[in-house]
C-alpha positions in Angstrom: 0.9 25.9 -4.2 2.5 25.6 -0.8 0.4 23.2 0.8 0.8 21.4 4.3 2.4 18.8 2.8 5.2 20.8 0.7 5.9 23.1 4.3 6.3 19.6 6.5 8.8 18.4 3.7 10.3 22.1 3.8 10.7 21.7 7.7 11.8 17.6 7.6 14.7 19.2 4.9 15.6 21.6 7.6 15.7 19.4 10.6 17.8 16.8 8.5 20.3 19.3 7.4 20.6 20.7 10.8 21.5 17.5 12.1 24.1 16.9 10.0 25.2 20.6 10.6 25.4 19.8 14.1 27.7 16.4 13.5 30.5 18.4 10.7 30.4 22.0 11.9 29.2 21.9 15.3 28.8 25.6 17.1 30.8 28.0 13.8 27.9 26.0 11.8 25.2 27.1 13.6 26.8 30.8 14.2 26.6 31.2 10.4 23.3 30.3 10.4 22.4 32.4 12.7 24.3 36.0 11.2 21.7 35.0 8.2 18.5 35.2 10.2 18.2 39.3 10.0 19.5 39.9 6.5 18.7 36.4 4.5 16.7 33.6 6.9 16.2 31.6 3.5 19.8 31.3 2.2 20.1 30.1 5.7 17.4 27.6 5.2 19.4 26.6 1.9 22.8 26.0 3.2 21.0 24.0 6.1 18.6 21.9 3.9 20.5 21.8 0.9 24.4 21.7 1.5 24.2 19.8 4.3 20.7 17.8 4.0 21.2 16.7 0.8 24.7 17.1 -0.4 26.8 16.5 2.9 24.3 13.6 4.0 25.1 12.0 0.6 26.9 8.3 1.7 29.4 8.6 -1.0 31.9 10.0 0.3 32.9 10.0 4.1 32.8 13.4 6.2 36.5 13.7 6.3 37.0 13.5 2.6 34.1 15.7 1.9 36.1 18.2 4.5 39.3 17.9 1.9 37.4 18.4 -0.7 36.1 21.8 0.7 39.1 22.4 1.8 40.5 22.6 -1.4 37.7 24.2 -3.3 37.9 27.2 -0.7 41.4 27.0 -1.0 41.2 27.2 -4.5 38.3 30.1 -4.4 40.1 32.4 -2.4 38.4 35.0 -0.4 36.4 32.4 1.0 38.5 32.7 4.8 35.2 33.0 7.1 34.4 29.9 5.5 37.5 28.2 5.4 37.8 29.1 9.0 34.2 27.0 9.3 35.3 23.7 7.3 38.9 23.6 9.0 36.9 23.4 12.8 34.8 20.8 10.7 37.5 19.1 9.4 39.0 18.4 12.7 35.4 17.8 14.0 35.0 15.1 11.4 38.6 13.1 12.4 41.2 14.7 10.5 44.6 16.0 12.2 46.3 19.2 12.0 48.6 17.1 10.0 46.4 16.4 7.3 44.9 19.8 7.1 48.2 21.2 6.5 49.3 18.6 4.4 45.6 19.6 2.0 47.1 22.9 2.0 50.2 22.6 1.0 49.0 20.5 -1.9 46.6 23.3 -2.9 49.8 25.7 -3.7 50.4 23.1 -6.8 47.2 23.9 -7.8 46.0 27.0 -6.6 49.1 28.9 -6.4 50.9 30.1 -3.2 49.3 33.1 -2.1 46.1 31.2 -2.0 47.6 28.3 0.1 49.0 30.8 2.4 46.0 32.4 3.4 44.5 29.2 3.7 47.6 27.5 6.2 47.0 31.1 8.0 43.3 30.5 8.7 44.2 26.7 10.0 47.1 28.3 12.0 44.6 30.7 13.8 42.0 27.9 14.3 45.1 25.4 15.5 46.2 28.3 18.1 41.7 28.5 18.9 42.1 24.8 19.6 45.6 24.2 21.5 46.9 22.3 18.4 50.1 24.7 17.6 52.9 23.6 16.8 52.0 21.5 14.4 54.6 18.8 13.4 54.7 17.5 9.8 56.7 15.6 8.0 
């Protein structure tokens, strides 16, 4: 039964998540959101009250590391580069460098093999070159 009750929770979920969409992913967040509305409005409504309302919101682990942690599982996924392209922008959204999102990468190729770390470090490199961080300078 879908009472007025279970719809305001629905819609409290939803404003929530949004809110923290707004903080991590900022404008690609909300773009992603917004490609769902004509084909799947609810997995929308998911990823917003879900992913981020209750499993980004989550205070055990701070935005940044949450952002390596995607970081690597998309690395690891492969495939995922829209996506990717989303949590490196929210990566350096949430405080971490160029630096450190390279230095994520390049640890993924232990893991996830090289071609996958590639396209990964290719997807940083075009949003570094979006945001005027190219060349990037690790150690």
């Amino acid at each position: 039964m879908n009472d007025g009750n279970t719809a305001n929770h629905r819609q409290d979920r939803f404003e929530h998540g949004m809110a923290v969409l707004d903080r991590v992913d900022g404008d690609s967040g909300r773009r992603v959101i917004d490609a769902l509305a004509d084909v799947s409005p609810e997995l929308g409504h998911q990823v917003v009250s879900w992913a981020f309302g209750e499993i980004y919101s989550r205070p055990g682990l701070p935005p940044r590391d949450r952002q390596l942690v995607t970081l690597g599982m998309l690395t690891a996924l492969g495939g995922c580069e829209p996506q990717l392209e989303v949590h490196v922008n929210a990566s350096l959204n949430v405080g971490l460098s160029a630096d450190e999102i390279v230095e994520a990468l390049l640890h993924s190729a232990v893991y996830c093999g090289i071609p996958k770390a590639l396209n990964a470090t290719m997807v940083a490199k075009k949003v570094f070159a979006e945001r005027g961080l190219l060349p990037v300078r690790t150690g």
